[in-house]
C-alpha positions in Angstrom: 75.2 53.3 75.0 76.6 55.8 77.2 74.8 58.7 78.0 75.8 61.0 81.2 73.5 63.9 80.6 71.1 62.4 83.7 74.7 62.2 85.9 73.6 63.5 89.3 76.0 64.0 92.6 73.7 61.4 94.0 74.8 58.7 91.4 79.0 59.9 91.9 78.5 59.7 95.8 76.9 56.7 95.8 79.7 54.7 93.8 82.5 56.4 95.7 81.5 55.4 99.0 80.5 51.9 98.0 84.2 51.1 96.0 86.0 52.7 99.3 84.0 50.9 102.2 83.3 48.0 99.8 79.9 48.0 101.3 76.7 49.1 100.3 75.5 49.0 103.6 78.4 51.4 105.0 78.1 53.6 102.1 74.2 54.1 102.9 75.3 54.9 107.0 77.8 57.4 105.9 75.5 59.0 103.1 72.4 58.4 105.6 70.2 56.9 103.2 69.1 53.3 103.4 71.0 50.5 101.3 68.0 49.9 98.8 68.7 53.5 97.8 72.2 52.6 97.5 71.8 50.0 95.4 69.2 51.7 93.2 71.9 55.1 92.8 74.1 52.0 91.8 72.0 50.7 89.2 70.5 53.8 87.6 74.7 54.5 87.3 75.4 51.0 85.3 72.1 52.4 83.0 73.9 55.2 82.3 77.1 54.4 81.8 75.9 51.4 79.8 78.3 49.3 81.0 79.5 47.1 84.5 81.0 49.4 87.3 82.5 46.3 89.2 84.2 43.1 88.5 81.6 40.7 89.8 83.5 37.4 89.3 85.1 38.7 93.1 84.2 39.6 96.6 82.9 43.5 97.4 83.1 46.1 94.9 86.3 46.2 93.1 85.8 48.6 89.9 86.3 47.9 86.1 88.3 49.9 84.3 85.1 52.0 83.4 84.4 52.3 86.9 87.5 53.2 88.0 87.0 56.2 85.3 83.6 57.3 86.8 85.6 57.0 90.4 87.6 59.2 88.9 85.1 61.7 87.7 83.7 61.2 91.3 86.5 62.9 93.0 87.0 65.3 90.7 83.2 66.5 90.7 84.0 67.1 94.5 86.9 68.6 94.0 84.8 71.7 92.1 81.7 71.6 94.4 84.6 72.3 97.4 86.0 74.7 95.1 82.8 76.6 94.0 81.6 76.5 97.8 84.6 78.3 98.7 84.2 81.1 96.1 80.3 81.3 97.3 81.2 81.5 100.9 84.1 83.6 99.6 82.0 86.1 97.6 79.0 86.1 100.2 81.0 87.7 102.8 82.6 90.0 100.4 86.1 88.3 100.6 85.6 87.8 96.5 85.8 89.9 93.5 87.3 93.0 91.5 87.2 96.5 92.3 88.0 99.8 90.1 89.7 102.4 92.1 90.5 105.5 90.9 93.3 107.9 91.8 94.6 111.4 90.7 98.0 111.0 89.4 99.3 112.6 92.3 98.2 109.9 94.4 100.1 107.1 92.1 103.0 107.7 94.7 101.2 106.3 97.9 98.4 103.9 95.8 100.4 101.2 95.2 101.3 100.8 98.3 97.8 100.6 99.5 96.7 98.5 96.6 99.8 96.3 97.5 99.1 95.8 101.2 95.3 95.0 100.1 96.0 91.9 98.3 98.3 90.4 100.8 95.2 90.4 103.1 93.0 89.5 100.6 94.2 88.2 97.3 91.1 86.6 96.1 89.8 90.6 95.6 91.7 91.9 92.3 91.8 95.6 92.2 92.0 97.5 89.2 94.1 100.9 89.3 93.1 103.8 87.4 95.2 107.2 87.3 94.3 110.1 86.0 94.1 114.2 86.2 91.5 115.6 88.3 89.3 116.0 85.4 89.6 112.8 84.0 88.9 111.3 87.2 85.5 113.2 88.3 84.4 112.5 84.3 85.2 109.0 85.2 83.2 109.2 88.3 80.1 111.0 86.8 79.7 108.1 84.8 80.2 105.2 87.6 83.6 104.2 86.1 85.0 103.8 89.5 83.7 101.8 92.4 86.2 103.9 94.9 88.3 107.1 94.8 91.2 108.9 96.3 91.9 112.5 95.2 92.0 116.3 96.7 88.9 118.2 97.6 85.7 116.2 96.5 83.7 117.8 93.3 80.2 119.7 94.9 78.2 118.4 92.1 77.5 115.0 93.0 76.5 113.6 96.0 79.5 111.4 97.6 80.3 109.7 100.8 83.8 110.9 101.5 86.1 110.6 104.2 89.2 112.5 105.3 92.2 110.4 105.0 94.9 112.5 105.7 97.4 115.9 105.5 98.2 116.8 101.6 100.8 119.4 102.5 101.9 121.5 99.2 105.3 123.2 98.7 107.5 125.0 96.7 110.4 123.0 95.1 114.0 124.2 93.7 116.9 122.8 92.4 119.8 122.7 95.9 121.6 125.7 93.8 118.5 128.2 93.1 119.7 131.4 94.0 116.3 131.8 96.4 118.0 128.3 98.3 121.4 130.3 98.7 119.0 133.7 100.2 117.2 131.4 102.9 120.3 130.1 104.2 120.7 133.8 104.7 118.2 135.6 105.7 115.7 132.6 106.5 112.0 132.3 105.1 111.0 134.0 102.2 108.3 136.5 101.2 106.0 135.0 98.7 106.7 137.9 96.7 109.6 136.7 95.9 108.5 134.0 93.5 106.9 136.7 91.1 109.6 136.7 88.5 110.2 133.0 88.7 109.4 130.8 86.2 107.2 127.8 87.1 107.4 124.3 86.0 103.3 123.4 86.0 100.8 120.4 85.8 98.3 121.3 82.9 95.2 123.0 83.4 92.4 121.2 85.3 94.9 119.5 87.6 94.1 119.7 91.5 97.6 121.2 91.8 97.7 124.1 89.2 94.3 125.1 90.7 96.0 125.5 93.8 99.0 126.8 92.7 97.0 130.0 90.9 94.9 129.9 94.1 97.9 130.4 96.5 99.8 133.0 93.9 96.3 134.9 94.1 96.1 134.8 97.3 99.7 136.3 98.3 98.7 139.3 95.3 101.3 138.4 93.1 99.3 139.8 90.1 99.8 139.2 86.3 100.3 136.0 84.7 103.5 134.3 85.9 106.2 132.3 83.5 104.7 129.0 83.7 105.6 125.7 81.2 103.6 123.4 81.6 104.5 119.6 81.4 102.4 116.4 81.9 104.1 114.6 84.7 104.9 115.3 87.9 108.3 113.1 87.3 108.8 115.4 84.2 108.2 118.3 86.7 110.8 117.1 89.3 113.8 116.2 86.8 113.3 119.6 85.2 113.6 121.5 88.5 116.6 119.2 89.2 118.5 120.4 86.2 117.5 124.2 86.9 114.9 125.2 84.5 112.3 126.5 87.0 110.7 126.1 90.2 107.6 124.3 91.0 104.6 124.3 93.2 104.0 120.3 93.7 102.4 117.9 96.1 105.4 117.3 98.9 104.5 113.4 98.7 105.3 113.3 95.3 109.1 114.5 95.9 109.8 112.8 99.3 112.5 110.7 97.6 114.6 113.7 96.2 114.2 115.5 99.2 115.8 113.0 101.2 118.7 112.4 99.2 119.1 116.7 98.6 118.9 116.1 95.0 115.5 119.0 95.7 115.1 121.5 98.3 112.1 122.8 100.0 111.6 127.0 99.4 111.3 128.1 103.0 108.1 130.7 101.5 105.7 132.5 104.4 102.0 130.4 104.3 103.9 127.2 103.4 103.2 124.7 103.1 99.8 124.7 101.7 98.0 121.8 103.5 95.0 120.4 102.0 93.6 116.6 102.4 93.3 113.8 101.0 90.0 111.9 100.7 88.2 108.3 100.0 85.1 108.9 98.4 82.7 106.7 96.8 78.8 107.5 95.0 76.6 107.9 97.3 73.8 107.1 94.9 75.5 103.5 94.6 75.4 101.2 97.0 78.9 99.7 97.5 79.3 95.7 96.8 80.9 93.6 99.8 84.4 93.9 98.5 84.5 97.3 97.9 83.2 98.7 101.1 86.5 95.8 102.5 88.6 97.8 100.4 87.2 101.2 101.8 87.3 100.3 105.2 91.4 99.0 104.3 92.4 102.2 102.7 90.9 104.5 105.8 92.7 102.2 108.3 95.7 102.0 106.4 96.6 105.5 105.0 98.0 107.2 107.9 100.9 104.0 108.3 101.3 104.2 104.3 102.0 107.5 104.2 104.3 108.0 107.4 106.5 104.9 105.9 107.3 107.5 103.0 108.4 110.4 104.9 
């Protein structure tokens, strides 16, 4: 009767190198054990399988059908120990695993990139992407959604190990045929004064760049409530200032594309462009894993090239 619940790597090893040297006494010096061991490996394997491993009416060890099957088993039992060693060794030196990164949707335009360029160098880490507003992302973070981050200025409530990655320059965006386009051609930068009675084309409320938009429209003394509509993407943002229905205050690296092709223009205003920075940030109450201090260490040493291949 066969029963291979007692199988051991001992028993497989054994009958592997005696079929291929047809030796017991060269499959004990290559498995440096003596040949009595051998041949007791050999026997507790017949017990098990309940059955001859080798056709003894001939010379050496040529295998019966049923030992050609456990040869078979044989190499593919080493086949998964290589395998699983690899993956041990693998996720040992941090080379292995998944990560959650989360971004503010303003980032989604240099992530991917970064994500991207990650997993050429080292696709056996699988990095999930989540986007989000600023609020939804520092929720996310408050309850250890997130193994690392990239967004604006850190939150002050929790303590964070965050490093600067970078300009985030700010701007003022217009369709090429705004009439304030046509008076900076003339006359050259503009006051800020003169976005008062414009209507602005907005991010909700709790985004990183409505806070700074209120912040820089504060800070200039435009006072009063501006005309604002607010919309939920920046790409929804961008098309409506291409067809004319406002102006908006946006992250320049969200717009580098329509730029370029004059499809947007940059409004020349005094105290732009806003420059802020971006940051990588992780808990600091939560000790990294391997792969994600990797992916940390990546994105520091990477950003700069990222970004500079967009503009």
């Amino acid at each position: 009767m066969t029963d291979l619940r007692a199988l051991t790597l001992k028993h497989l090893r054994a009958h592997e190198a005696t079929v291929r040297h047809g030796s017991v006494t060269a499959a004990s010096r290559e498995l440096l054990v003596t040949p009595p061991a051998i041949t007791a490996q050999l026997k507790s394997l017949e017990d098990l399988v309940g059955a001859p491993l080798y056709d003894r009416t001939g010379e050496g060890f040529s295998p019966t059908e049923i030992g050609r099957i456990v040869l078979k088993l044989a190499e593919d039992v080493e086949l998964l120990v290589g395998q699983a060693q690899q993956k041990c060794r693998a996720l040992a030196a941090g080379a292995l695993g998944t990560i959650t990164l989360g971004a503010v949707s303003t980032a989604k335009y240099v992530v991917p990139t970064i994500v991207a360029r990650f997993r050429a160098h080292h696709p056996d880490i699988s990095v999930q992407l989540v986007i989000g507003n600023r609020e939804d992302i520092i929720r996310g973070l408050e309850r250890n959604h997130y193994d690392v981050l990239i967004m604006g200025r850190p939150p002050d409530h929790l303590r964070l190990d965050a490093k600067v990655l970078g300009d985030h320059p700010h701007v003022v965006i217009a369709w090429p045929g705004h009439p304030l386009a046509a008076t900076q051609a003339v006359a050259g930068p503009l006051d800020a004064a003169a976005l008062a009675q414009e209507r602005f084309l907005s991010r909700e409320i709790g985004s990183g760049t409505r806070l700074l938009m209120e912040r820089l429209l504060a800070r200039v003394g435009i006072e009063g409530p501006v005309e604002t509509i607010e919309m939920g993407t920046n790409e929804t943002i961008k098309q409506s200032v291409m067809a004319g229905l406002g102006i908006a205050f946006i992250s320049a690296h969200t717009c580098l594309n329509e730029l370029a092709e004059g499809r947007l223009v940059t409004l020349d205003v005094r105290g732009l462009p806003l420059v802020r920075q971006w940051y990588v940030l992780n808990r600091a109450d939560r000790p990294l894993a391997k792969p994600a201090e990797i992916f940390r260490a990546f994105i520091v040493e990477h950003w700069p090239e990222v970004v500079a291949s967009r503009t």
